[in-house]
C-alpha positions as CSV (number, residue, x, y, z in Angstrom):
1,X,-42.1,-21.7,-47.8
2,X,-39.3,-19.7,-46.2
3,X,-38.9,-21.9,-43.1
4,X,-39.1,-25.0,-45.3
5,X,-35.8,-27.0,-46.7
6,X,-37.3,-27.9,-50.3
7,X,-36.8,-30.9,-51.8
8,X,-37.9,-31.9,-55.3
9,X,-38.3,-35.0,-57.7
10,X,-39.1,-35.5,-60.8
11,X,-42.2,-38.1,-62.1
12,X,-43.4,-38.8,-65.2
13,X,-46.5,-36.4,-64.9
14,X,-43.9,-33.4,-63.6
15,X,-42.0,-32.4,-61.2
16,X,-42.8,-32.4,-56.8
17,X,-41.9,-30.1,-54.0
18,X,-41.3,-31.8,-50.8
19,X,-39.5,-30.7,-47.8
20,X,-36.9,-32.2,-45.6
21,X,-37.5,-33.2,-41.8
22,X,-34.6,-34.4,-39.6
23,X,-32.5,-35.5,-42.7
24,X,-34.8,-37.3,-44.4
25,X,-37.0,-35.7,-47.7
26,X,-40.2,-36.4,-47.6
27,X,-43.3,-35.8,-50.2
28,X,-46.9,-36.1,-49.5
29,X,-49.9,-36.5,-51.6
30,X,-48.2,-37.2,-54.9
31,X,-51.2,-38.9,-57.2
32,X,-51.2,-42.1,-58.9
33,X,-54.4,-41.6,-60.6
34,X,-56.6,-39.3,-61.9
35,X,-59.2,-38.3,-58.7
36,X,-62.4,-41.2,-58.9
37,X,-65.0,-38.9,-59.0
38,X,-67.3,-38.2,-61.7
39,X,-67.0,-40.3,-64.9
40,X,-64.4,-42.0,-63.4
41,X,-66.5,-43.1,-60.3
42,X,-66.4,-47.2,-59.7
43,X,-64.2,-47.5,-62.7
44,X,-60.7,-48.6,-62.5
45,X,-57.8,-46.2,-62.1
46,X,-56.5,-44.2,-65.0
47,X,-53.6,-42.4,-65.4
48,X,-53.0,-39.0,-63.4
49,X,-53.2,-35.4,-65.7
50,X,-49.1,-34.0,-65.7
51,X,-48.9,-30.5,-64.8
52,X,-46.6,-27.6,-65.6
53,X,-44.1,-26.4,-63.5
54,X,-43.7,-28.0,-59.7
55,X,-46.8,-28.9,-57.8
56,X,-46.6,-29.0,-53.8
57,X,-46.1,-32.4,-52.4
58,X,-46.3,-31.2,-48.7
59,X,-49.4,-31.9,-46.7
60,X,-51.0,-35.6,-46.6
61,X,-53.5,-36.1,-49.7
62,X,-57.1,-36.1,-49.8
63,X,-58.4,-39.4,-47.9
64,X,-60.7,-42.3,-49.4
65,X,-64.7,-42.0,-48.0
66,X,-65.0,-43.4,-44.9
67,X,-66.4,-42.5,-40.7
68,X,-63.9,-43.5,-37.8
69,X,-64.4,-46.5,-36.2
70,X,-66.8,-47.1,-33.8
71,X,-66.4,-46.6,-29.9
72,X,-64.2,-47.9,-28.1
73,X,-62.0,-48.7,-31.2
74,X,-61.6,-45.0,-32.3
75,X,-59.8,-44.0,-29.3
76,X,-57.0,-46.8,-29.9
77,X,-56.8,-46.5,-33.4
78,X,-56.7,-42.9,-34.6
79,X,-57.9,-42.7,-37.8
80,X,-57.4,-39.0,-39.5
81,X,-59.8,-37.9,-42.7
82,X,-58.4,-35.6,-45.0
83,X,-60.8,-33.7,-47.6
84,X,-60.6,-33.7,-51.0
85,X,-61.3,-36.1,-54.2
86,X,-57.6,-37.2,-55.4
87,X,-58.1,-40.1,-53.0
88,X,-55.6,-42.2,-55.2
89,X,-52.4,-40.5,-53.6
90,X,-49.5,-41.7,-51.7
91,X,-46.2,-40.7,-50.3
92,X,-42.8,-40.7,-50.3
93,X,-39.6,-41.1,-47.8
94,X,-36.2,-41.4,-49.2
95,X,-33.0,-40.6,-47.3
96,X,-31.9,-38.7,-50.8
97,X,-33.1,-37.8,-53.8
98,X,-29.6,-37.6,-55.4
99,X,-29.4,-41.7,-54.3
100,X,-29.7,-44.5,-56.4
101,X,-30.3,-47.8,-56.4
102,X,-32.2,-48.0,-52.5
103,X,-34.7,-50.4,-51.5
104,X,-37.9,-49.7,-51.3
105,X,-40.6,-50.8,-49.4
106,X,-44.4,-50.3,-50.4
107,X,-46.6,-50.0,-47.1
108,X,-50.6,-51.2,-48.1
109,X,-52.8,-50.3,-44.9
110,X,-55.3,-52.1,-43.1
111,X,-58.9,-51.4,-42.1
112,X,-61.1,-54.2,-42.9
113,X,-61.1,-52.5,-46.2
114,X,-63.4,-49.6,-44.4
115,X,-61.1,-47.7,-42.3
116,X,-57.2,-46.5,-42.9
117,X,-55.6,-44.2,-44.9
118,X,-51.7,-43.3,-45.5
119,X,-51.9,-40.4,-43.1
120,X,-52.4,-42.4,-40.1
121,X,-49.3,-41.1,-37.9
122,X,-47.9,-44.7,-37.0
123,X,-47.3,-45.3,-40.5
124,X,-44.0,-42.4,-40.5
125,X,-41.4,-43.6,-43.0
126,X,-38.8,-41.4,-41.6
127,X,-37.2,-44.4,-39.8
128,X,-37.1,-46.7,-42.7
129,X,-35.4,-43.7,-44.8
130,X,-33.2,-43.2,-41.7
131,X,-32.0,-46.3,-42.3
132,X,-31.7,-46.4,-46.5
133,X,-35.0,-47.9,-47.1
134,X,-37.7,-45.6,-49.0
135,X,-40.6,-45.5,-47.9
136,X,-43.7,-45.2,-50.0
137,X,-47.3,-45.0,-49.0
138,X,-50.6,-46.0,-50.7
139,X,-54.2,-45.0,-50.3
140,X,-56.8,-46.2,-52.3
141,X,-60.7,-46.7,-52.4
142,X,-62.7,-48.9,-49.4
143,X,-66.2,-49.8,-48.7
144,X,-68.4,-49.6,-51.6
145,X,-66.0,-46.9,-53.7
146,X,-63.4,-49.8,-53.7
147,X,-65.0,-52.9,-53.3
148,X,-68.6,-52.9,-53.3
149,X,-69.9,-55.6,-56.3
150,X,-72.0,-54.6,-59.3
151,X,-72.9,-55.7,-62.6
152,X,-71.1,-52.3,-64.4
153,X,-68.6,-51.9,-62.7
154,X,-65.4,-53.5,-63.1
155,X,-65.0,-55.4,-59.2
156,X,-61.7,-55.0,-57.0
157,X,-61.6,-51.7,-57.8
158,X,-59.2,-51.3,-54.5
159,X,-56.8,-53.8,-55.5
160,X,-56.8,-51.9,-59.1
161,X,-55.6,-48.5,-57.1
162,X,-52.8,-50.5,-55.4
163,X,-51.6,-52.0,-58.6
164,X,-51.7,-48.3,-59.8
165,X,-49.5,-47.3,-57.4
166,X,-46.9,-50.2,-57.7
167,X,-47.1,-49.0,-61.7
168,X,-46.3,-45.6,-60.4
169,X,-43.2,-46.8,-58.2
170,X,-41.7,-48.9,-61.2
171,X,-42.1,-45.6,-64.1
172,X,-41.2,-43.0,-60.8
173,X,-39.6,-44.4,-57.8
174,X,-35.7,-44.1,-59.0
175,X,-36.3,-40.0,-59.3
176,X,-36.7,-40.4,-55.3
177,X,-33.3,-42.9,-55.3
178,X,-35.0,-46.2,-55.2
179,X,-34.5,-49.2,-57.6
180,X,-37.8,-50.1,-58.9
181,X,-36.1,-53.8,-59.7
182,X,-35.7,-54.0,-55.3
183,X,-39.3,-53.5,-54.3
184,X,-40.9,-55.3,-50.9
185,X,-44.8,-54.7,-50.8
186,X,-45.9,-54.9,-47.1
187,X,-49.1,-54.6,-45.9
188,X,-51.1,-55.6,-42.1
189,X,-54.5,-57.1,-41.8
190,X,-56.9,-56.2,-44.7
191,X,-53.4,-54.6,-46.4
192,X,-51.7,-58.1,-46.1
193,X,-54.8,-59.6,-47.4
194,X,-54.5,-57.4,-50.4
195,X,-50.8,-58.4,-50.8
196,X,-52.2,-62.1,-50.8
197,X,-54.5,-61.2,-53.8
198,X,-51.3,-59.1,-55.5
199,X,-49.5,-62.5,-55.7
200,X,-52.1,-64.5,-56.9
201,X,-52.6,-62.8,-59.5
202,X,-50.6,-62.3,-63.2
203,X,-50.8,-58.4,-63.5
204,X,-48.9,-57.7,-60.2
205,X,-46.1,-59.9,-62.4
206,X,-42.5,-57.4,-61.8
207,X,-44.3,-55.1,-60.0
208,X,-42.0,-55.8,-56.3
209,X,-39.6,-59.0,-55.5
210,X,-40.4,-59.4,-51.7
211,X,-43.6,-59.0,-49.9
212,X,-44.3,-59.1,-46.1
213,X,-48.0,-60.3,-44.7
214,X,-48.6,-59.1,-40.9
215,X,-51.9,-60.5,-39.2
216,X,-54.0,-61.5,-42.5
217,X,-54.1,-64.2,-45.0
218,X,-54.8,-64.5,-48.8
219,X,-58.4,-64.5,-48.9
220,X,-61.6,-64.1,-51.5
221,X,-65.0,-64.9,-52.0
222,X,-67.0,-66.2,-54.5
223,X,-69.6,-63.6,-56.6
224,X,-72.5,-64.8,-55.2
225,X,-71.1,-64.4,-51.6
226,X,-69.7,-61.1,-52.1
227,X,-72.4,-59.3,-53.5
228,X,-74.5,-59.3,-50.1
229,X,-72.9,-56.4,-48.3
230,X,-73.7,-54.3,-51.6
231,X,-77.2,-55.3,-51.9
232,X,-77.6,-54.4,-48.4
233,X,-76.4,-51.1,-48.8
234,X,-78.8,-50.3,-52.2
235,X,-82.1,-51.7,-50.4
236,X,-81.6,-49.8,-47.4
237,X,-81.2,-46.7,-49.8
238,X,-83.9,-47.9,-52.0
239,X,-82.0,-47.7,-54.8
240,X,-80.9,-51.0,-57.4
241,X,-77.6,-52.2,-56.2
242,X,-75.8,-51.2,-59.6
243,X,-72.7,-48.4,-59.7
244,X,-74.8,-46.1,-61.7
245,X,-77.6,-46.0,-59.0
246,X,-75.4,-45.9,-56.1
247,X,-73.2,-43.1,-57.8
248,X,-76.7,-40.6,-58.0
249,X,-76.7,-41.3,-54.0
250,X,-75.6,-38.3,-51.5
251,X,-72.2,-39.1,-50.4
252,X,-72.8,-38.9,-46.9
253,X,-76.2,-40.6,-47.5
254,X,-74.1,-43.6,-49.1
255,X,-71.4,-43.6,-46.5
256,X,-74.3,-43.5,-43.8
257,X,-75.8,-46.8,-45.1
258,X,-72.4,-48.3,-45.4
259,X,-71.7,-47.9,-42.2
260,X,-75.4,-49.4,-41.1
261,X,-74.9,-52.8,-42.9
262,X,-71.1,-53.0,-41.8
263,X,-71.6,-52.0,-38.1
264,X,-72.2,-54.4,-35.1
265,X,-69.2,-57.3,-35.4
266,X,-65.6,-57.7,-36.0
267,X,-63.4,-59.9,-38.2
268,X,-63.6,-62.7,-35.5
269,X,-67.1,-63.0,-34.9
270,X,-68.5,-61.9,-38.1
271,X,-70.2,-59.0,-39.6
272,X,-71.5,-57.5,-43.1
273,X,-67.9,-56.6,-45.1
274,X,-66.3,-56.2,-48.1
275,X,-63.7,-58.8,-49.5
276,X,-61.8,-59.0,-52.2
277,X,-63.6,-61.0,-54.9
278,X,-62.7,-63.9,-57.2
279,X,-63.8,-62.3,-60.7
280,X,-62.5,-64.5,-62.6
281,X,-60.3,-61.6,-64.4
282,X,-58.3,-60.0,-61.8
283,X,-58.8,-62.7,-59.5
284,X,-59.5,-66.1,-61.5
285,X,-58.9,-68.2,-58.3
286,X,-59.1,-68.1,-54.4
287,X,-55.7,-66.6,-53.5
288,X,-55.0,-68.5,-50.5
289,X,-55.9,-72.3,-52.8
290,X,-54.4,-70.2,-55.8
291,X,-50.7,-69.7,-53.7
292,X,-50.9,-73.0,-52.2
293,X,-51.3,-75.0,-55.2
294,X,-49.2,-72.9,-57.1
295,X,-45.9,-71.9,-55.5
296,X,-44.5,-75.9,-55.9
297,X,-44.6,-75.4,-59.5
298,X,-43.1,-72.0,-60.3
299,X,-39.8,-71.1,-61.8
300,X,-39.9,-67.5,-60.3
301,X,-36.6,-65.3,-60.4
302,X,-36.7,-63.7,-57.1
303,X,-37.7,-60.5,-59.2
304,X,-41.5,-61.2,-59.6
305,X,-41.3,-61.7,-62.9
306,X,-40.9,-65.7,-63.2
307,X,-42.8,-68.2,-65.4
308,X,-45.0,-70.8,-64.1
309,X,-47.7,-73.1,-64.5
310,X,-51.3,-71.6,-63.1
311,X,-52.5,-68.6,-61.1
312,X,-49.8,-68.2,-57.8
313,X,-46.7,-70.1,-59.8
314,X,-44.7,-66.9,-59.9
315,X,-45.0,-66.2,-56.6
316,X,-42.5,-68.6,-55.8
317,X,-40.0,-66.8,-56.6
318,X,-40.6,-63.8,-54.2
319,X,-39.4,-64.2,-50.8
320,X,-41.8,-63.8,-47.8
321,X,-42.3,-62.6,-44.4
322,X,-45.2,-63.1,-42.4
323,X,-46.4,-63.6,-38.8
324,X,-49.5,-63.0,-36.5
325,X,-50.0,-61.4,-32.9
326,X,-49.7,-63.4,-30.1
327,X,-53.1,-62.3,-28.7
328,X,-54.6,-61.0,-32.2
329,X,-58.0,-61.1,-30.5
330,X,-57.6,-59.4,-27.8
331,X,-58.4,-55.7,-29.9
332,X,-62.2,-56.8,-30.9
333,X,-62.8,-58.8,-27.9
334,X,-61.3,-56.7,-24.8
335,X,-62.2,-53.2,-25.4
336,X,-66.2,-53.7,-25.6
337,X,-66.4,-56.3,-22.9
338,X,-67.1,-59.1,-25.3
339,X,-64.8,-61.2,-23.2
340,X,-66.5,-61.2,-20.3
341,X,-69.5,-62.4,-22.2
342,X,-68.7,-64.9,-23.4
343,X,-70.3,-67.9,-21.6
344,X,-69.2,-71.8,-21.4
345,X,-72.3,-72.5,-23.4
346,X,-71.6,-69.7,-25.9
347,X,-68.1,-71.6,-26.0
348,X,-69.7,-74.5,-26.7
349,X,-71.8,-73.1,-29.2
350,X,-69.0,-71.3,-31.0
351,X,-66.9,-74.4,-31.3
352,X,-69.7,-76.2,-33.1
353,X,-70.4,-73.1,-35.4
354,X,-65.9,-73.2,-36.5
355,X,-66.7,-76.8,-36.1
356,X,-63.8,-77.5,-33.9
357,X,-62.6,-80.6,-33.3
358,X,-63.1,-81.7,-29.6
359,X,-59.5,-82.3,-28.8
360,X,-58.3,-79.5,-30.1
361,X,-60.5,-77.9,-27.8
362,X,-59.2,-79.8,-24.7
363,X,-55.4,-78.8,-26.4
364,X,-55.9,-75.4,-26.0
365,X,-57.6,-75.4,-22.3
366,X,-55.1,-77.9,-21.2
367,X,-52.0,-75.0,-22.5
368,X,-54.2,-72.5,-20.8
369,X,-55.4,-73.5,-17.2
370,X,-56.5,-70.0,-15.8
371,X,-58.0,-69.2,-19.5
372,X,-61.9,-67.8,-19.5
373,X,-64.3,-69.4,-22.1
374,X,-63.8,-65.3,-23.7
375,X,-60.0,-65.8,-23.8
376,X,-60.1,-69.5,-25.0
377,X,-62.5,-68.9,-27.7
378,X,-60.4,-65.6,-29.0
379,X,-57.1,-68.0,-28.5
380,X,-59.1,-70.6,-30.9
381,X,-60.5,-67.9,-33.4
382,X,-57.0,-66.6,-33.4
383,X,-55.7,-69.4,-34.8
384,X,-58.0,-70.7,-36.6
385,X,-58.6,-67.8,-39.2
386,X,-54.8,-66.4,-39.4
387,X,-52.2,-68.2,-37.6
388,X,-53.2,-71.7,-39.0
389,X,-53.5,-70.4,-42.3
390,X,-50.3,-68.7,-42.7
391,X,-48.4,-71.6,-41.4
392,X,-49.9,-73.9,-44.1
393,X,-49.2,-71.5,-46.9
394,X,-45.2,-71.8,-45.2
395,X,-45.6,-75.5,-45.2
396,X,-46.9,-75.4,-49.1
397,X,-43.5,-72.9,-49.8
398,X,-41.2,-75.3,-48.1
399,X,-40.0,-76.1,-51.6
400,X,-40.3,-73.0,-53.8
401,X,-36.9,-71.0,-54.7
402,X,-37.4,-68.0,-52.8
403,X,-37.9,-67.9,-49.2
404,X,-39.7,-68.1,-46.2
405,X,-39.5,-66.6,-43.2
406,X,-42.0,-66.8,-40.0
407,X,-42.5,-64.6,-37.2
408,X,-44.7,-64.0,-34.4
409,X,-44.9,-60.5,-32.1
410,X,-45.7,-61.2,-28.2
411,X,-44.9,-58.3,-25.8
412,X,-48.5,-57.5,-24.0
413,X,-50.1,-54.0,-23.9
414,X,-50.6,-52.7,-20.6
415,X,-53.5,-50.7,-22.3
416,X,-56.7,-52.0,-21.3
417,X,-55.5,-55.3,-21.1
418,X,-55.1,-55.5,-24.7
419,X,-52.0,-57.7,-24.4
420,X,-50.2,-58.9,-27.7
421,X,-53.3,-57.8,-30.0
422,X,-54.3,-56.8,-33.3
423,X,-52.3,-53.9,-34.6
424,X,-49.7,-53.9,-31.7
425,X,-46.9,-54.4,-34.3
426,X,-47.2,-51.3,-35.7
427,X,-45.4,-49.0,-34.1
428,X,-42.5,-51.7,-33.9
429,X,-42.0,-51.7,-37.5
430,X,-42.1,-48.5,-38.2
431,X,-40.0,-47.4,-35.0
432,X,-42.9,-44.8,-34.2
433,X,-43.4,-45.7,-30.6
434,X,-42.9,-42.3,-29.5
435,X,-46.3,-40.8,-31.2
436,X,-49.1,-40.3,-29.1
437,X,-51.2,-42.2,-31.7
438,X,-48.8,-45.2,-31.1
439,X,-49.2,-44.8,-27.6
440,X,-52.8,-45.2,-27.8
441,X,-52.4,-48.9,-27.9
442,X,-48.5,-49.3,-26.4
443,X,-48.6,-46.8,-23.5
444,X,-46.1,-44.8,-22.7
445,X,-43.5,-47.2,-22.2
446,X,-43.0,-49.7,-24.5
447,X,-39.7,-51.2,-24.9
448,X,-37.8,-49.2,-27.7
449,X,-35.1,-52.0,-28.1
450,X,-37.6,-54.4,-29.4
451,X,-38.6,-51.6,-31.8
452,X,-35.1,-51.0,-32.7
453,X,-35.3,-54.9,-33.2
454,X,-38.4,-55.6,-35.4
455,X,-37.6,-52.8,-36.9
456,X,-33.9,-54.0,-38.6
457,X,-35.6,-56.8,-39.6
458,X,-38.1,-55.2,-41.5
459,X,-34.8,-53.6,-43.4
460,X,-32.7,-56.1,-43.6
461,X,-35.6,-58.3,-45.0
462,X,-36.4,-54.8,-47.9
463,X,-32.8,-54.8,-48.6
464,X,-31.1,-58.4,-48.4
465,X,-34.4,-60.4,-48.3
466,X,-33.2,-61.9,-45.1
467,X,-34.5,-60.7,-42.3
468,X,-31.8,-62.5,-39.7
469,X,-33.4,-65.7,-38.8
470,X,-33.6,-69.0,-40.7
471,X,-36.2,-69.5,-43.5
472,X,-39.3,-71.7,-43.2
473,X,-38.0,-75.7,-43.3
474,X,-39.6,-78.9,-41.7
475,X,-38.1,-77.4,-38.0
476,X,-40.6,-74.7,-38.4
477,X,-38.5,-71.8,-37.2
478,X,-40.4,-68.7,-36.0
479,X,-38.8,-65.3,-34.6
480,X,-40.3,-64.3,-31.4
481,X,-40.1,-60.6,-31.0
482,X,-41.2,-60.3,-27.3
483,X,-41.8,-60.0,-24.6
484,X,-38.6,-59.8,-23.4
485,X,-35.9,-60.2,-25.8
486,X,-36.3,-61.5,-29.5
487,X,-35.7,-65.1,-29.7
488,X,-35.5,-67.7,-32.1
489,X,-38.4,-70.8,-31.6
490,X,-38.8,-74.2,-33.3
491,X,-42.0,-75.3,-33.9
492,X,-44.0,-73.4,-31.3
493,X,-47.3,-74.4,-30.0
494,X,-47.2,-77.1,-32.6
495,X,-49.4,-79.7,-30.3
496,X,-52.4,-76.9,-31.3
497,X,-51.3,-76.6,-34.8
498,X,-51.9,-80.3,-35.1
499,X,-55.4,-80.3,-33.5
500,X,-56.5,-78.3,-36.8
501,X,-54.8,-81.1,-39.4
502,X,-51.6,-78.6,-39.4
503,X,-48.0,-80.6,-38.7
């Protein structure tokens, strides 16, 4: 403790010892909630026990259950387990714990709701502190833990833990200089997801006043859909697919089948998963028909906390930022070879299965001569499961009160041909390109200027809610960042959007 400059905060459950690093104080593995083992298992989160004097806040907290990826994907994205049961931890970056009245930005990570944790290296809040944002960090349950479906047991259980934590940040985050009234949730792939179900639904009401979607869309399925993947699970362990069963079931025995039944696809061809589900008490509506239906006819504040008519009204009144990759597809489809194998009659095939419409097709070839079937189907599958949707949940904002604001991220990886892919982002964002686990999927030499770029945005978007472009209108602006230079675009690619009944 010698070596260490201390910092401390106080929370409502007591007081936290963190320690400051290049300027910037920093506290790890604070909990949100009391640890989900035992009784508590596959309920939902309750409150934390205080403690007496000051409890260490300076290593990472205990990780949710879960195995690395699978080869190749492990060795691009890093993906660190921490032992332990208080799972429902996060973090916190602030440039002062004597400051009020800061921004603060909520980062929800993504993993297909399998894999990810707030300890993964790239997600470093020093920068956004750096720059008078804190930075707080969530974990919270996946697979079956968070989101498997059962008859006792309440279901979301996941998206409970993150509302948890966005309790915490409004009763704790101003004893670490933030305002809990200036809140911007953010969250990539199965996180942004997550942030799509957070404004669909009532209880996330004055919980954050911004929110930022990166490479997924609001998404749910039905009951009957969802409970598959957990059924799956309890028949290969022979076991009835209820919480109580499952909970009697060796840990690594359960996390073994898990990773069985959700092995073998990605989230562009298809696999065994968990998804959030419409339960008709977190959730009472699809979150994606919920939002589009819904932010017309709010009379939202800009603080989260306005009144509206249906599920989604009051999330017209919280300003958004979203985008996609470029090349989104390009992670699943590159590194196992899955490009080269795809076929012109598997192309063919595959249109038929998204049901494509033929000219669409002939759109997309015609924009992309020297194209393989591999890279024309990704480009398709791309778009057709989170770029088209994002731009018609823009298109249904056009006239809400708070804003909209569009962006898409283009500089290609050099590393194995990965291009502008799933995940690239990241380290752009958070202005972490110089980690070896960011380099894993940028190389050494990514351009630190468009960091330094996407980066501002991100901050001027948590602290002004504009993140230095013009909001969504009928021009369609979107903010290219790469490769080369950031640069503003009207309408881009719109021929394609139109092929899929979009413009």
């Amino acid at each position: 403790m010698s070596d260490i400059v201390e910092a401390t905060a106080r929370t409502v459950q007591g007081t936290v010892r963190g320690a400051v690093e290049k300027g910037v104080a920093v506290f790890r593995g604070i909990p949100y909630a009391a640890a989900p083992v035992g009784a508590r298992r596959f309920r939902a989160p309750e409150p934390p026990e205080p403690w007496e004097g000051v409890r260490d806040a300076l290593a990472f907290g205990p990780t949710a259950p879960k195995r690395p990826y699978a080869p190749p994907l492990d060795r691009l994205l890093p993906d660190p387990a921490v032992a332990g049961e208080e799972w429902l931890n996060l973090n916190v970056w602030t440039p002062s714990t004597g400051a009020a009245g800061l921004p603060v930005l909520v980062w929800i990570h993504g993993g297909s709701l399998l894999h990810g944790s707030s300890a993964v290296p790239v997600y470093d809040g020093s920068a956004f502190a750096r720059d008078g944002v804190v930075l707080v960090s969530v974990n919270y349950r996946l697979g079956v833990e968070g989101f498997g479906l059962f008859p006792d047991a309440p279901a979301n259980r996941g998206l409970l833990d993150q509302l948890a934590a966005l309790e915490w940040v409004r009763d704790n985050i101003a004893g670490f200089g933030g305002d809990p009234d200036r809140v911007t949730v953010a969250g990539e792939s199965a996180g942004a997801a997550s942030i799509g179900a957070l404004l669909a639904t009532d209880r996330a009401a004055g919980l954050f006043r911004r929110a930022v979607l990166q490479s997924g869309v609001p998404a749910a399925l039905a009951p009957d859909a969802a409970r598959g993947t957990t059924e799956l699970i309890a028949r290969r362990l022979g076991v009835p697919a209820t919480a109580a069963a499952l909970a009697a079931v060796d840990p690594e025995a359960l996390l073994t089948a898990q990773t069985e039944v959700t092995s073998g696809g990605n989230p562009l061809t298809g696999r065994n998963s968990f998804q959030l589900v419409v339960d008709g008490e977190l959730l009472t509506r699809d979150p994606a028909e919920a939002l589009r239906t819904g932010t017309g006819r709010g009379t939202g504040t800009g603080t989260g906390s306005g009144t509206g008519t249906g599920t989604g009204a009051a999330a017209a009144g919280i300003d958004l930022l979203m985008g996609t990759n470029t090349e989104e597809y390009r992670l699943w489809f590159v590194p196992g070879g899955l490009t080269e194998r795809i076929s012109r009659l598997k192309l063919r095939l595959a249109l038929l299965k998204f049901k494509v419409p033929n000219a669409t097709a002939r759109t997309y070839r015609a924009n992309r001569p020297d194209a393989t079937p591999g890279e024309l189907l990704g480009a398709l599958a791309t778009d057709l499961l989170l770029r088209v949707p994002l731009n018609r949940l823009a298109d249904a904002r056009a006239g809400a009160p708070a804003s909209t604001y569009v962006y898409e991220f283009g500089w290609p990886s050099p590393v194995q041909r990965l291009g502008a892919c799933h995940a690239l982002e990241l380290g752009f964002v958070f202005d972490t390109l110089a980690h070896p686990d960011t380099m894993a999927l940028t190389g050494p030499d990514a351009p630190q200027e468009l960091a330094g770029a996407m980066h501002r945005a991100w901050v001027d978007f948590a602290t002004t809610g504009d993140p230095g472009w013009p909001s969504w209108d009928a021009s369609r602006p979107v903010r290219f960042f790469g490769p080369g230079a950031p640069a503003l675009v009207l309408a881009p690619r719109d021929d394609e959007l139109r092929g899929w009944g979009q413009g």
